[in-house]
C-alpha positions in Angstrom: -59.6 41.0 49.3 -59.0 40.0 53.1 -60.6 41.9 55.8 -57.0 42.7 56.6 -56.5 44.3 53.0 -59.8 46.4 53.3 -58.6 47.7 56.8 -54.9 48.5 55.1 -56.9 50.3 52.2 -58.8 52.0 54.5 -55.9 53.8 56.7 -53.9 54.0 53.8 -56.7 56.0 52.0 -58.3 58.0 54.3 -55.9 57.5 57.0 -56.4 55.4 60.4 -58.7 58.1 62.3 -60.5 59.4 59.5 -61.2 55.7 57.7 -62.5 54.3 61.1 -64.6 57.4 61.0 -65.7 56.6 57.6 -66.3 52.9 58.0 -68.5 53.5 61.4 -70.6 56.3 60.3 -70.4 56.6 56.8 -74.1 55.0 55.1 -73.5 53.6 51.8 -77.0 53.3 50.0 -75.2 51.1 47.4 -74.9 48.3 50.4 -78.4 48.3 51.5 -78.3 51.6 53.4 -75.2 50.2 55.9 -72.3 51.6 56.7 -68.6 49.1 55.8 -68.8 47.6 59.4 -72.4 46.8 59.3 -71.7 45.3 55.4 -69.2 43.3 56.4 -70.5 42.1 59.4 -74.0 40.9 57.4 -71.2 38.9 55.2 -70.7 41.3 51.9 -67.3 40.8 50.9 -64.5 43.2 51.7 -63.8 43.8 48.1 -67.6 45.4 47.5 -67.6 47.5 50.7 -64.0 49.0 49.6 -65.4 49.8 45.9 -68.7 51.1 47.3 -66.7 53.1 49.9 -64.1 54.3 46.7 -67.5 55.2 44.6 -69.0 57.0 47.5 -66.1 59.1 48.8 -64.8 60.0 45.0 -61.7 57.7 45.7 -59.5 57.9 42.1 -59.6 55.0 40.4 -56.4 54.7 40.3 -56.6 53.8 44.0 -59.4 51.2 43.7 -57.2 48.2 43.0 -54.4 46.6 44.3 -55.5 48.7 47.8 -54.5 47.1 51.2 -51.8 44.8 49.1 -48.3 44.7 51.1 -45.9 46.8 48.6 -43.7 43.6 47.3 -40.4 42.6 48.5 -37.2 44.3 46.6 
């Protein structure tokens, strides 16, 4: 997952107010006690913080993968 994908998943998800909320403030002990912009910034890849940000925030599964993805071309 590109950082672009996680930031798609993100405001797609939680929306773009709430998610930037979320990724700012929100502490995931799974990540060492960060929160996603601290994670990502210390080099964890974007495809961790999104599925420890899903796991924390009781995202459906169903949402986990294929997040951030541009829908494909008709």
């Amino acid at each position: 997952m590109k950082l672009s994908e996680f930031q798609r998943a993100v405001a797609d998800e939680f929306g773009v107010e709430y998610g930037r909320a979320l990724t700012h403030d929100l502490v995931l002990g799974e990540l060492g006690g960060r929160t996603a912009v601290e994670a990502l910034a210390g080099g964890i890849p974007a495809r961790e913080v999104w599925l420890a940000l899903c796991r924390e925030t009781d995202v459906p599964k169903a949402h986990w993968f294929g997040a951030g993805r541009p829908a494909p071309k008709p």
